[in-house]
C-alpha positions in Angstrom: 24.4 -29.8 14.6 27.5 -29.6 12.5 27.3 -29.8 8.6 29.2 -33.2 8.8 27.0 -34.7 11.0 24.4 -35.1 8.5 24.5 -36.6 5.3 21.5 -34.9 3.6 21.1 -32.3 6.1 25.1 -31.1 5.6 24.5 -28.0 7.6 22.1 -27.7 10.7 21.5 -24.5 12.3 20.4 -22.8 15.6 19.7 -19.1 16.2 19.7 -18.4 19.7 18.1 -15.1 19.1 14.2 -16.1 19.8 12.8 -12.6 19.2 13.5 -12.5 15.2 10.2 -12.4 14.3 9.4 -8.8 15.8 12.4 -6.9 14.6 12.1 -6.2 11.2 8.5 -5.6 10.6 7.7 -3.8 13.4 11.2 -1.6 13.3 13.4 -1.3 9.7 11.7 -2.7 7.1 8.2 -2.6 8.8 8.8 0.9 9.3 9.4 1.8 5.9 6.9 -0.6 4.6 4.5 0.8 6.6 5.1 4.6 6.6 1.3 5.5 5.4 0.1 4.3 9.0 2.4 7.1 10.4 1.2 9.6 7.4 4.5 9.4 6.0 6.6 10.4 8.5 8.9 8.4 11.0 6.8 8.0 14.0 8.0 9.7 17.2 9.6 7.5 20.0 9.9 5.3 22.0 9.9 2.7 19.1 8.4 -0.6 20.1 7.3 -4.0 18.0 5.5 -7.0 19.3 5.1 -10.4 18.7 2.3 -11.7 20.2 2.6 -15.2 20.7 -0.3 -17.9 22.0 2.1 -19.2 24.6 4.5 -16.0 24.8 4.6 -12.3 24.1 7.6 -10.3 23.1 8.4 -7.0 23.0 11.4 -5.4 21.2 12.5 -1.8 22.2 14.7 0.5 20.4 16.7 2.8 22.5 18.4 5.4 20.8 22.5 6.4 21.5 23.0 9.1 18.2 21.9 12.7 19.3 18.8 14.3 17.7 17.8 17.6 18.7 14.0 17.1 16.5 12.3 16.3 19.9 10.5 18.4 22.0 11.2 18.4 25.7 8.3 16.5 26.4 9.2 14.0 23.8 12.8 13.5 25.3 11.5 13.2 28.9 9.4 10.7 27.7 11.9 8.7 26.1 14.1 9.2 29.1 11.7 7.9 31.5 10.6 5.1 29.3 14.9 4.0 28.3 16.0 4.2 31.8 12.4 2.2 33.5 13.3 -1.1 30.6 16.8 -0.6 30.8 17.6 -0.4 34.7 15.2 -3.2 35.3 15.7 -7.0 33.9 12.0 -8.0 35.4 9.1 -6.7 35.6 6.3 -7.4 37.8 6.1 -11.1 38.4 5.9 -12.6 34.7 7.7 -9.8 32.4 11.5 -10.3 32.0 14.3 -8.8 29.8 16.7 -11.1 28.2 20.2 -8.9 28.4 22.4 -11.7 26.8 20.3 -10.9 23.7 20.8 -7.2 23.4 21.5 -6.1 20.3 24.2 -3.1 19.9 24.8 -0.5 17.5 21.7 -1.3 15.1 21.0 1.0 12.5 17.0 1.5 11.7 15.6 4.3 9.9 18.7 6.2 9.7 19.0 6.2 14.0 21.6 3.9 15.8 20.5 2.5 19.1 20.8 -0.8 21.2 17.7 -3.2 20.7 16.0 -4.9 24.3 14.3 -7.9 24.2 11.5 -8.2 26.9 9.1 -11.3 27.5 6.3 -11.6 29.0 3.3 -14.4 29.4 0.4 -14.1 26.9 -1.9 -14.9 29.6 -0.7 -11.6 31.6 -1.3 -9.5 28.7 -4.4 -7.4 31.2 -1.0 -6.6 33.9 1.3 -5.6 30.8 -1.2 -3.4 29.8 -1.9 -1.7 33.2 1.8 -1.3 33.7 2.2 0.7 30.3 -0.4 3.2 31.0 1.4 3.3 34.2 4.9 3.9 33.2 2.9 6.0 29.9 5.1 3.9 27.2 2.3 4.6 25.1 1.6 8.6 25.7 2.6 9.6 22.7 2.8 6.5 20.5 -0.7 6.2 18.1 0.3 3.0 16.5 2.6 -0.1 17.3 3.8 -2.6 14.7 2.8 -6.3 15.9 2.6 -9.9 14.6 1.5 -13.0 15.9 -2.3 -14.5 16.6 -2.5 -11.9 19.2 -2.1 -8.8 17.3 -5.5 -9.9 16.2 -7.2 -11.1 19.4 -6.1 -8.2 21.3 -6.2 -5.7 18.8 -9.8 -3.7 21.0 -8.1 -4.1 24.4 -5.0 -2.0 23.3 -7.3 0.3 21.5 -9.9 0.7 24.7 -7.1 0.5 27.2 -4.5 2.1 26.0 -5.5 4.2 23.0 -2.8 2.6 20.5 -3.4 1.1 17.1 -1.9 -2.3 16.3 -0.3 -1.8 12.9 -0.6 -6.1 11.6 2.4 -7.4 10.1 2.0 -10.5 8.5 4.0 -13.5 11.0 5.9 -15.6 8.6 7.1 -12.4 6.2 8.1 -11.1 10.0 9.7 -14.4 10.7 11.9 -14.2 7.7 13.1 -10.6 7.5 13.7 -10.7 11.2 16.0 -13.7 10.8 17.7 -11.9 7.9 17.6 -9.0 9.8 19.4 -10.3 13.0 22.1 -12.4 11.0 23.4 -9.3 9.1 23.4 -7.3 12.2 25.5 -10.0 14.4 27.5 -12.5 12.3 28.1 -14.8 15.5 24.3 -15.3 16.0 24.0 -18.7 14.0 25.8 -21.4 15.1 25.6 -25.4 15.0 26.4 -28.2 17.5 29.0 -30.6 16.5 29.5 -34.3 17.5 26.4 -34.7 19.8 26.3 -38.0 19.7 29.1 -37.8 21.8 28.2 -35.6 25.1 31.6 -35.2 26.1 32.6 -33.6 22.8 29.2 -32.4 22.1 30.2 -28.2 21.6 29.0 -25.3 19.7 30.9 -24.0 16.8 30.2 -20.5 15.2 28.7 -20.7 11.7 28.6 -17.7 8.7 25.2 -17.2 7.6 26.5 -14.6 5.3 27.2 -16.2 2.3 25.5 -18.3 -0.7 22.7 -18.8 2.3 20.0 -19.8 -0.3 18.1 -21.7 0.0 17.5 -22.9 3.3 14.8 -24.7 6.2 13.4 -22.3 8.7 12.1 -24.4 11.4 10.1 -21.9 14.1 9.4 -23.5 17.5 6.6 -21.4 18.9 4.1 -22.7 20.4 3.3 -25.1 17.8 5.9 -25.3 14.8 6.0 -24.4 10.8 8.5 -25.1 8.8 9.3 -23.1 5.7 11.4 -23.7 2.3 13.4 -19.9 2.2 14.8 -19.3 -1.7 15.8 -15.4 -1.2 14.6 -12.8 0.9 10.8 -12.5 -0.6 10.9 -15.8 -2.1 9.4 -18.7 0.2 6.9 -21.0 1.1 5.0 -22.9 4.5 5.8 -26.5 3.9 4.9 -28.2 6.7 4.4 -27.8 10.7 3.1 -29.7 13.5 0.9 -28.9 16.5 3.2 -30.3 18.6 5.5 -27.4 19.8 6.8 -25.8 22.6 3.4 -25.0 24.1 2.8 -28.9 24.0 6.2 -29.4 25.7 5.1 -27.0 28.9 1.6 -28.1 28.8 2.2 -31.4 29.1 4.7 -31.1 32.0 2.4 -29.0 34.1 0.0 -31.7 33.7 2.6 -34.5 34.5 4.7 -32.5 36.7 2.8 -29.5 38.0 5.4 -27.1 37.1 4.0 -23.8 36.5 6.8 -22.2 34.0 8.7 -22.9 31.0 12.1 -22.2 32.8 10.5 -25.0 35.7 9.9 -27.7 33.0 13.4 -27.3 31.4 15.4 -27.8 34.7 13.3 -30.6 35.4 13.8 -32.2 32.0 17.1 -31.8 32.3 17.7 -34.0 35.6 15.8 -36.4 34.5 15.8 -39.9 32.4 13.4 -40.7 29.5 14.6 -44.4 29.7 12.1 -44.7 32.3 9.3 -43.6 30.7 9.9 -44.4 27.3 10.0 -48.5 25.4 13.0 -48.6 23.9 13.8 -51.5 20.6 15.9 -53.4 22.9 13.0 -53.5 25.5 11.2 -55.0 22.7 13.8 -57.2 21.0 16.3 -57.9 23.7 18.7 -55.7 22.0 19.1 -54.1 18.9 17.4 -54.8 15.7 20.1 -55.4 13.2 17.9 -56.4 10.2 16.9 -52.5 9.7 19.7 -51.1 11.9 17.8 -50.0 15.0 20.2 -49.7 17.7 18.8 -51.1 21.4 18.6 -47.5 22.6 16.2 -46.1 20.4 12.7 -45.0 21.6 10.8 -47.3 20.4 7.3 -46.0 22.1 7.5 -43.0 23.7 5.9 -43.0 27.3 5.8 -46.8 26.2 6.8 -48.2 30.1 3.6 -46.0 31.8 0.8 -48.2 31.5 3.1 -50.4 33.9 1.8 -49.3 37.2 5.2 -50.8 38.8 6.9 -48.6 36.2 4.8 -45.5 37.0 5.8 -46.0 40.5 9.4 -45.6 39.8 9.4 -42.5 37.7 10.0 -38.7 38.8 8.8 -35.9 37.7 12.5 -35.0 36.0 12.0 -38.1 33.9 8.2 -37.0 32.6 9.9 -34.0 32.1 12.5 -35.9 30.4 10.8 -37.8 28.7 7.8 -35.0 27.2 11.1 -32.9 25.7 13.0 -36.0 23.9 9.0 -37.1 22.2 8.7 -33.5 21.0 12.3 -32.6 19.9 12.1 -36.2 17.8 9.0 -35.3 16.3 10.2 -31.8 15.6 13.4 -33.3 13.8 11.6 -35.9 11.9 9.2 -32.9 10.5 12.6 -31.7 9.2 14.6 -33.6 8.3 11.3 -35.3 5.9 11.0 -31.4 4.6 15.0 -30.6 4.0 14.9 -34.0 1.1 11.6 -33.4 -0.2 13.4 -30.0 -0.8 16.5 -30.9 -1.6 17.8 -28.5 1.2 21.0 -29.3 2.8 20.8 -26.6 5.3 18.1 -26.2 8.6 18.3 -23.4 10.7 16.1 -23.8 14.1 14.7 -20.8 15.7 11.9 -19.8 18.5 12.1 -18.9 21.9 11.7 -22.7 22.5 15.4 -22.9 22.2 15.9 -20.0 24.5 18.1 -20.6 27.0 17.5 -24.3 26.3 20.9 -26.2 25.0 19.0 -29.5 25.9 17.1 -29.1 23.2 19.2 -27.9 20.8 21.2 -31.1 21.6 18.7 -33.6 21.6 17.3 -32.1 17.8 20.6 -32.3 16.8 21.2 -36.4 17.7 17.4 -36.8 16.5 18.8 -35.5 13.1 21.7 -37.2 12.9 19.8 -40.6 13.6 17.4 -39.5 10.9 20.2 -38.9 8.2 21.6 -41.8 8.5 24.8 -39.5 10.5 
């Protein structure tokens, strides 16, 4: 997604980092912000925020490395327990996991310096995340949590009832934002574009400052469904657009299609499969390309176009469904933006969710889909 791959779009962005929105609320600015639901005071640890998604929950923890000698014994046991059960452990029961490569060292929040985890977990096992804090007593002398996200609403009585804890509600898209802002000052390698995809063999990733004159920018968030906002400065934007079709459209179509069961599943599918199959391309159309308006042979022309062939639903995998579900979504999803960056007059995107976790297939095929859509 290089910023001479695109002639309106001159700079295209990823963030790899798909736990932004949680950090800054819920840990430096959120903590400031936010001080009269701790009576003033910084709240005692462990330090937690949440981000509780309708596909996908995350969980940030702070673990401390300066010394402070304010705790009581209790307190420090507590922490101790609590640093060495999430940092000794990359999984957790069958569903929770902590993404290492995503650690964040040496972060400075509310005058402490500490490493920040990043731990996942289904929405749908939110009852066994629950269970397993009381268990492990993360929340024995925490009263209140920051959190974002749909779910800080919907599950705001069962923390409450189960676990005693208040959810302090950050607003999601001022989280989104300050998080991102957040992250990039704290780790200037985290933003980076792809460069010549529409050549695989060349097709690399190339390090990109955020730093400087970054205003104003496109935030695209791929979450379960996707919004796309118009960022001027750090409290200055606006929700232009979105689309229901996101990443939770992406795994639950493949389950249906595929019966894969995870979002890791329908990614290595996808990428061992072959959308040609499944998807009407122009020249299936035309024979060939279609000069007149410069629409090469090989674009999609109808996506999923070939399956009311029953000869060609006999031929297909469940790779190429796969396939196939991620390049209609990731076209879509590029389209959205690229539409929003001129009706801006933007020049620069910058992709983010834990839809590109993990997931360079994506990142690629949204970077082709907007060099197509620019024009290259």
């Amino acid at each position: 997604m290089g910023p001479y791959t695109c002639k309106e779009c001159s700079s295209l962005q990823t963030m790899e980092q798909s736990h932004t929105t949680v950090i800054s609320n819920s840990l430096s600015n959120g903590m400031s912000m936010h001080k009269n639901h701790f009576n003033g005071k910084i709240p005692p640890m462990p330090w937690f925020g949440m981000d509780i998604g309708g596909t996908l929950s995350k969980l940030v923890f702070f673990e401390p490395k300066d010394s402070i000698t304010a705790q009581t014994e209790d307190e420090t046991q507590l922490l101790f327990n609590v640093t060495k059960y999430l940092t000794k452990n990359s999984a957790y029961g069958k569903s929770g996991h902590r993404d290492a490569h995503q650690q964040m060292d040496n972060v400075k929040i509310c005058n402490r310096i500490g490493t920040l985890h990043f731990i996942r977990f289904p929405t749908s096992e939110m009852n066994n995340f629950l269970e397993l804090s009381k268990k492990k007593g993360m929340a024995a002398s925490v009263s209140t949590v920051c959190a974002t996200g749909g779910g800080a609403f919907k599950f705001e009585d069962m923390f409450k009832n189960e676990l005693n804890l208040k959810l302090c509600k950050c607003d999601e898209l001022d989280s989104l934002i300050r998080g991102l802002l957040f992250t990039v000052a704290s780790n200037n390698n985290e933003c980076y574009f792809w460069s010549q995809c529409t050549e695989d063999e060349q097709c690399s990733t190339q390090e990109y400052t955020f730093q400087y004159n970054k205003y104003p920018f496109i935030v695209v968030n791929i979450g379960s469904g996707v919004s796309v906002l118009a960022v001027y400065g750090p409290n200055n934007y606006k929700r232009i657009s979105g689309t229901s079709i996101g990443g939770g459209t992406f795994l639950g179509l493949c389950s249906l299609l595929t019966g894969c069961n995870t979002f890791d599943e329908a990614i290595e599918l996808a990428a061992n499969g072959d959308n040609v199959k499944v998807d009407k391309l122009v020249r299936d159309i035309y024979g060939g390309s279609y000069s007149r308006f410069g629409l090469p042979g090989e674009l999609v022309a109808s996506s999923f176009g070939h399956m009311n062939s029953k000869e060609k639903r006999a031929q297909v995998s469940r790779e190429d469904l796969a396939r196939a579900t991620l390049v209609t979504i990731t076209n879509n999803i590029a389209s959205i933006a690229r539409m929003c960056a001129l009706n801006e007059r933007i020049d620069r995107v910058c992709f983010v969710g834990n839809f590109l976790r993990v997931n360079p297939i994506s990142m690629k095929l949204l970077s082709h889909a907007m060099d197509y859509w620019s024009n290259g």
